[in-house]
Backbone bond lengths (Angstrom), bond angles and torsions (degrees), N, CA, C in turn:
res aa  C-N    CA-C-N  psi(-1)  N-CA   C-N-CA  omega(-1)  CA-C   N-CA-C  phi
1 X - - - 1.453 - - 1.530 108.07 -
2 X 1.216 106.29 127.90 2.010 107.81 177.65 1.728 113.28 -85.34
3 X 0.728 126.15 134.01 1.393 132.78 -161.53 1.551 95.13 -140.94
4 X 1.057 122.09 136.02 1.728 143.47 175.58 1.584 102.67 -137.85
5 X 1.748 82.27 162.97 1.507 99.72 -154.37 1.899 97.57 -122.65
6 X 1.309 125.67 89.07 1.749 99.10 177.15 1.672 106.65 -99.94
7 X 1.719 95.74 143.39 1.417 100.20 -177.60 1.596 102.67 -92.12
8 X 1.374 120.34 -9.63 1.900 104.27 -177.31 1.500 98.05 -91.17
9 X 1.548 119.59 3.36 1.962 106.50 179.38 1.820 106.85 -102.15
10 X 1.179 120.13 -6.41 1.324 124.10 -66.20 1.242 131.08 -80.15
11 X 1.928 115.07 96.96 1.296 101.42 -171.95 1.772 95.80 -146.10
12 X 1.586 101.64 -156.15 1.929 108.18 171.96 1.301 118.05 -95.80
13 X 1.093 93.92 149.64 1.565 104.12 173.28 1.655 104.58 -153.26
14 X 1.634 88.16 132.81 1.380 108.72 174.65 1.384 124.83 -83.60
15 X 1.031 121.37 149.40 1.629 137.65 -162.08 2.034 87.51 -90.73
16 X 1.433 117.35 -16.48 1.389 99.55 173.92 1.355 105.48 -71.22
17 X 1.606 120.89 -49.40 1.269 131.20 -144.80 1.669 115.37 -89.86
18 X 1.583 103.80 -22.86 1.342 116.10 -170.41 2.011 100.46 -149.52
19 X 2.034 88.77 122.18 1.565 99.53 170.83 1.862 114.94 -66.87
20 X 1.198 110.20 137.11 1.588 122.19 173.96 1.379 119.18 -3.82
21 X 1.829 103.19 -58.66 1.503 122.61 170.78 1.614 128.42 -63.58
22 X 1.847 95.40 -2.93 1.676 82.23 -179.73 1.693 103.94 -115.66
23 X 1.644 109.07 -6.90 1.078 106.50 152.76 1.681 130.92 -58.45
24 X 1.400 105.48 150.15 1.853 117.55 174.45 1.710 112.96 -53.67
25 X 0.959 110.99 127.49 1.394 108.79 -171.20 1.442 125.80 -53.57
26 X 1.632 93.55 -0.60 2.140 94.74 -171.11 1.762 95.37 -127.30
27 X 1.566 94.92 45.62 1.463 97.78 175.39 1.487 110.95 -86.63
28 X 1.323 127.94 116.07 1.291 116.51 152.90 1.175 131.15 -87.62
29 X 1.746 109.79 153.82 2.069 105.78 176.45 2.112 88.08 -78.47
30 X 1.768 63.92 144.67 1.731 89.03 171.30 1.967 96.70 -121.02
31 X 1.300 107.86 175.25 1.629 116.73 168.20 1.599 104.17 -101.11
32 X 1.452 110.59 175.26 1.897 104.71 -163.43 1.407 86.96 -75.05
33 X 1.441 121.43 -39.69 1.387 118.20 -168.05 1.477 127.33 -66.82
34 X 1.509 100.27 -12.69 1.617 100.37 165.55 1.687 106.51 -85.63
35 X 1.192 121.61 -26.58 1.220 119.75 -169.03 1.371 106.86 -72.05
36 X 1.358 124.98 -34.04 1.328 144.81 -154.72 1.630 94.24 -63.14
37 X 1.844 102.72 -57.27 1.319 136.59 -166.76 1.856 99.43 -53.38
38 X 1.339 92.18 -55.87 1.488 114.39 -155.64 1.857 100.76 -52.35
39 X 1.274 99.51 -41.94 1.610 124.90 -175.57 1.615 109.48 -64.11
40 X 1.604 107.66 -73.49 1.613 109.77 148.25 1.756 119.61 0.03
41 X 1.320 98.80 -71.32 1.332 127.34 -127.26 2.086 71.58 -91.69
42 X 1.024 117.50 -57.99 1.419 121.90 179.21 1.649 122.41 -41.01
43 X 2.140 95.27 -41.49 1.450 78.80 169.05 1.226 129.97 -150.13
44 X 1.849 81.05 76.19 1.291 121.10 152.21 1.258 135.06 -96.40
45 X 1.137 92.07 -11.64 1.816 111.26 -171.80 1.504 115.13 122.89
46 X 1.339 118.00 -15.22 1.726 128.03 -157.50 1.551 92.66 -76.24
47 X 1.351 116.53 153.77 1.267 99.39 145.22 1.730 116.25 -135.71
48 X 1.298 114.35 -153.98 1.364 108.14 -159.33 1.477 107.47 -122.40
49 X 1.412 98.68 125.32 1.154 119.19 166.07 1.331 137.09 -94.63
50 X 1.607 144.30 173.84 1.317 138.00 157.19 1.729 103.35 -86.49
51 X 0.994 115.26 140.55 1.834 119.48 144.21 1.149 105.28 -95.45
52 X 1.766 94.99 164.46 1.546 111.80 -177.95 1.269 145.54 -21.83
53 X 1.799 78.65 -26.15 1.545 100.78 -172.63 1.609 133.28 -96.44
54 X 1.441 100.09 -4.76 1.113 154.59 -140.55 1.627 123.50 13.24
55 X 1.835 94.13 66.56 1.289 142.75 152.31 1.412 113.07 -52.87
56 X 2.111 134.08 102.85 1.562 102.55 176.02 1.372 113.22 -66.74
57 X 1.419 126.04 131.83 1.479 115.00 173.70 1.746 91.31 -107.89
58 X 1.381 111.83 -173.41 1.521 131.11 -160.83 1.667 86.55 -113.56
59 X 1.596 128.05 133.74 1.543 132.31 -171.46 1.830 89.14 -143.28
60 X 1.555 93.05 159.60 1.289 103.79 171.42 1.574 114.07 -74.41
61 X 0.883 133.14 138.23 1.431 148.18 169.96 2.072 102.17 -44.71
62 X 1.551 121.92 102.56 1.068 130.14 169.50 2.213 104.87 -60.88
63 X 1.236 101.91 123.31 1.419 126.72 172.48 1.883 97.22 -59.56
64 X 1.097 108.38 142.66 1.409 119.96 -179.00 1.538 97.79 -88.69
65 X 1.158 127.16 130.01 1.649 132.41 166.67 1.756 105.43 -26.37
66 X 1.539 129.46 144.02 1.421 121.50 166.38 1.107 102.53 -109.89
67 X 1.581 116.70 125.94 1.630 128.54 168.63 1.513 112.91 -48.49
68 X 0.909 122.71 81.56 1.449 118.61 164.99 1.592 104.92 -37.01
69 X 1.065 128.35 -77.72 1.258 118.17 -171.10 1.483 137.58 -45.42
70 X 1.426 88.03 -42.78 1.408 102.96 165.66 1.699 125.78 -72.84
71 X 1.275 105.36 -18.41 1.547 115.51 161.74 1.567 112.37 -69.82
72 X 1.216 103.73 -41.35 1.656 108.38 -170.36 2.134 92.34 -73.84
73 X 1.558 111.89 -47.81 1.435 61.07 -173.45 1.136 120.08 -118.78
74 X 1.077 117.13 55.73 1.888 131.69 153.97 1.609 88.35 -99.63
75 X 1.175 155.31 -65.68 1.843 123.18 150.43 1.243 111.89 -0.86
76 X 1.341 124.88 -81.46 1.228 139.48 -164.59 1.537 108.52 -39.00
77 X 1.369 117.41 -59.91 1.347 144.88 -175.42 1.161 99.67 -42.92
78 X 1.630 116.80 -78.05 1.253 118.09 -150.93 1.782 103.15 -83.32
79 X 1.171 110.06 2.87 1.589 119.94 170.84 1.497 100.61 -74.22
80 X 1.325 129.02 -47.85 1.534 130.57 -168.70 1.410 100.12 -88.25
81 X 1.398 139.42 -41.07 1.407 131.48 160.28 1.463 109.72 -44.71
82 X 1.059 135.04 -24.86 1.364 128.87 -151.25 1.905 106.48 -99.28
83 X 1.307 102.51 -26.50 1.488 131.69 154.44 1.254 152.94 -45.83
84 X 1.826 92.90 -62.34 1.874 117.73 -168.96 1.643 105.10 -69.01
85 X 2.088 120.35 -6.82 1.271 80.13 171.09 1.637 108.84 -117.08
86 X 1.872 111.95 41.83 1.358 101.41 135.64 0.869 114.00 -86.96
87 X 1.357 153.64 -65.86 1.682 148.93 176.96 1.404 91.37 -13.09
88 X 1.466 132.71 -68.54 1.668 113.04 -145.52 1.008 98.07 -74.79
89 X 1.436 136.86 -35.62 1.317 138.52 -152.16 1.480 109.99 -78.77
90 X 1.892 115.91 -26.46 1.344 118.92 -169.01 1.953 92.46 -91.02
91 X 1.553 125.25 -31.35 1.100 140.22 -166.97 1.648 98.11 -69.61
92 X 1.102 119.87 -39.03 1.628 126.52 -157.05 1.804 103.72 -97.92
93 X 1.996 115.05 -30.73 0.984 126.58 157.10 2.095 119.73 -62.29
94 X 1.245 107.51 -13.29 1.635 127.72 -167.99 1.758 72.80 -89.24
95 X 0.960 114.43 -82.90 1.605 142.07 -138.39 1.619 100.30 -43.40
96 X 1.268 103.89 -51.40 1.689 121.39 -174.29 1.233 109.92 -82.18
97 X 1.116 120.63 2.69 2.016 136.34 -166.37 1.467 99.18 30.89
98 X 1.199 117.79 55.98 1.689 109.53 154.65 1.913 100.90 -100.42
99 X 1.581 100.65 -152.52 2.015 99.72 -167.04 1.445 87.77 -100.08
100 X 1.373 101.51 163.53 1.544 112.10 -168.67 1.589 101.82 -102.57
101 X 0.968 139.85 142.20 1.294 133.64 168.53 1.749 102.72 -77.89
102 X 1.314 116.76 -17.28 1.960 98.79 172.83 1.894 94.30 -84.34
103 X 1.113 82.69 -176.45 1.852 102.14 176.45 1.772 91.42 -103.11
104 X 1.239 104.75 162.65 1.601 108.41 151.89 1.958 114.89 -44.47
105 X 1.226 101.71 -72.05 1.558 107.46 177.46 1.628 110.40 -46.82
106 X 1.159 91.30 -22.60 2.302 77.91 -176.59 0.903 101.72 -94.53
107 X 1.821 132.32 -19.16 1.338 116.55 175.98 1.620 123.76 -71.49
108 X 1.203 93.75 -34.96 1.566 104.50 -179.19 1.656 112.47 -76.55
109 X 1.492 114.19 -32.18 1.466 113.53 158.71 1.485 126.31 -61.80
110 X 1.166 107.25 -19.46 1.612 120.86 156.83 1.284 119.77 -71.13
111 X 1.049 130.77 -75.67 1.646 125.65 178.84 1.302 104.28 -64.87
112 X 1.682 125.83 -11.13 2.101 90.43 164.48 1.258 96.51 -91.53
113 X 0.934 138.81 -13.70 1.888 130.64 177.20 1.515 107.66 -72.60
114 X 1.491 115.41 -32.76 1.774 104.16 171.76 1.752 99.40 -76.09
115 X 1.434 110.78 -48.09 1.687 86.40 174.29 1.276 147.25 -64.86
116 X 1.548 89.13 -3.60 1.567 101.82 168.11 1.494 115.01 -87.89
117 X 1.378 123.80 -27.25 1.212 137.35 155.45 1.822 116.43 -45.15
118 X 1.457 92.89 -46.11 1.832 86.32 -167.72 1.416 103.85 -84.83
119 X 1.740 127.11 -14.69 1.361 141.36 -161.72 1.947 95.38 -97.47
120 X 1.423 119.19 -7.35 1.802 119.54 -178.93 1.078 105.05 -45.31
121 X 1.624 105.98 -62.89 1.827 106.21 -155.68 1.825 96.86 -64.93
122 X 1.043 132.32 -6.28 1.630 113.11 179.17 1.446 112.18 -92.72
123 X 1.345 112.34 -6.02 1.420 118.38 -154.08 2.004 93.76 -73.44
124 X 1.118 99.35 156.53 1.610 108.63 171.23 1.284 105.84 -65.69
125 X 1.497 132.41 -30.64 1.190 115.11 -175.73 1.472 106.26 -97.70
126 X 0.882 133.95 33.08 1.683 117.29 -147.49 2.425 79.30 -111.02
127 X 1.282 107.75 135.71 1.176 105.84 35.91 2.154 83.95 -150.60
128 X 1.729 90.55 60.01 1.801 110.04 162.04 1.382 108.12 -66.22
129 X 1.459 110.99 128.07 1.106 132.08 -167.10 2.077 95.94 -60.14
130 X 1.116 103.24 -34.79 1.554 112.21 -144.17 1.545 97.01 -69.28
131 X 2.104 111.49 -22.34 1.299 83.28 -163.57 1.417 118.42 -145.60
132 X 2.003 75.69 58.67 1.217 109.28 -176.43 1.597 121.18 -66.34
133 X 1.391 139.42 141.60 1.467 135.01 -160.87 2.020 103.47 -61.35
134 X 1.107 108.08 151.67 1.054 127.47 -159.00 1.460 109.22 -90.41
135 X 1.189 140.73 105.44 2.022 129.11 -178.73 1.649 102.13 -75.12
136 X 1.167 108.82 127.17 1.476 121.43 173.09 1.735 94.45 -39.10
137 X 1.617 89.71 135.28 1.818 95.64 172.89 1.735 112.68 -61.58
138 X 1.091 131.56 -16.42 1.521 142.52 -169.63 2.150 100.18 -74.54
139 X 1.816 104.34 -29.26 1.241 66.14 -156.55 1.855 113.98 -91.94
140 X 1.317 104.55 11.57 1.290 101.13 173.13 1.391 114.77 -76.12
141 X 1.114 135.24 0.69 1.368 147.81 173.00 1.265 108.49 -78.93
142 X 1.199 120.25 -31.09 1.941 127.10 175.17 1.724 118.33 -63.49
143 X 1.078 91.80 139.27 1.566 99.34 177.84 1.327 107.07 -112.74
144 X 1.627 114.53 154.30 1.891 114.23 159.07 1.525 113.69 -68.00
């Protein structure tokens, strides 16, 4: 059985199922046993490449670039989500004039730490992990 390999479709095609002419023009013949391999090798995670020769061989799967920036600010994000419900909770404790569980000083150390949060991506260093804004040591001590 003739079996070809095209890399611009990119898949097999059999010489039972499809005449020469309806194959992709950068089809090469492969043997069943490369195909066998090729398939294997596909799902495993590998995928398929040409060699030099333009032989398909089986290659490691190339990693997609990571957005640094865009990592830093979905960080960022879920840093200020992780936050907004002391603000409401100290805002809604203001509102009803009962006692606040922040102090004056922790509230205001709170909203400059979210504005330092929303002010990251401009920062000169941004978007280095190392020097990223700092959460007041108090607020891991908070509960919902």
């Amino acid at each position: 059985m003739d079996i070809y390999y095209s890399p611009s479709a990119p898949g097999f095609f059999s010489a039972v199922i499809y005449r020469k002419e309806q194959m992709p023009s950068d089809a090469v013949p492969i043997s069943l046993e490369q195909h066998q391999a090729l398939m294997l090798g596909e799902s495993l995670g590998k995928v398929i490449t040409l060699n030099d020769k333009g032989v398909p061989v089986l290659s490691e799967p190339v990693a997609a670039p990571v957005d640094m920036s865009a990592k830093e600010r979905e960080w960022r994000d879920a840093q200020m989500q992780s936050v907004m419900w002391l603000r409401e909770r100290h805002r809604d404790q203001q509102e009803i004039g009962g006692s606040t569980t922040l102090s004056g000083d922790q509230f205001a150390d709170l909203l400059v730490y979210m504005q330092d949060l929303r002010d990251w991506p401009q920062s000169p260093d941004f978007p280095d992990s190392e020097h990223r804004p700092m959460a007041p040591a108090w607020i891991t001590d908070q509960t919902e």
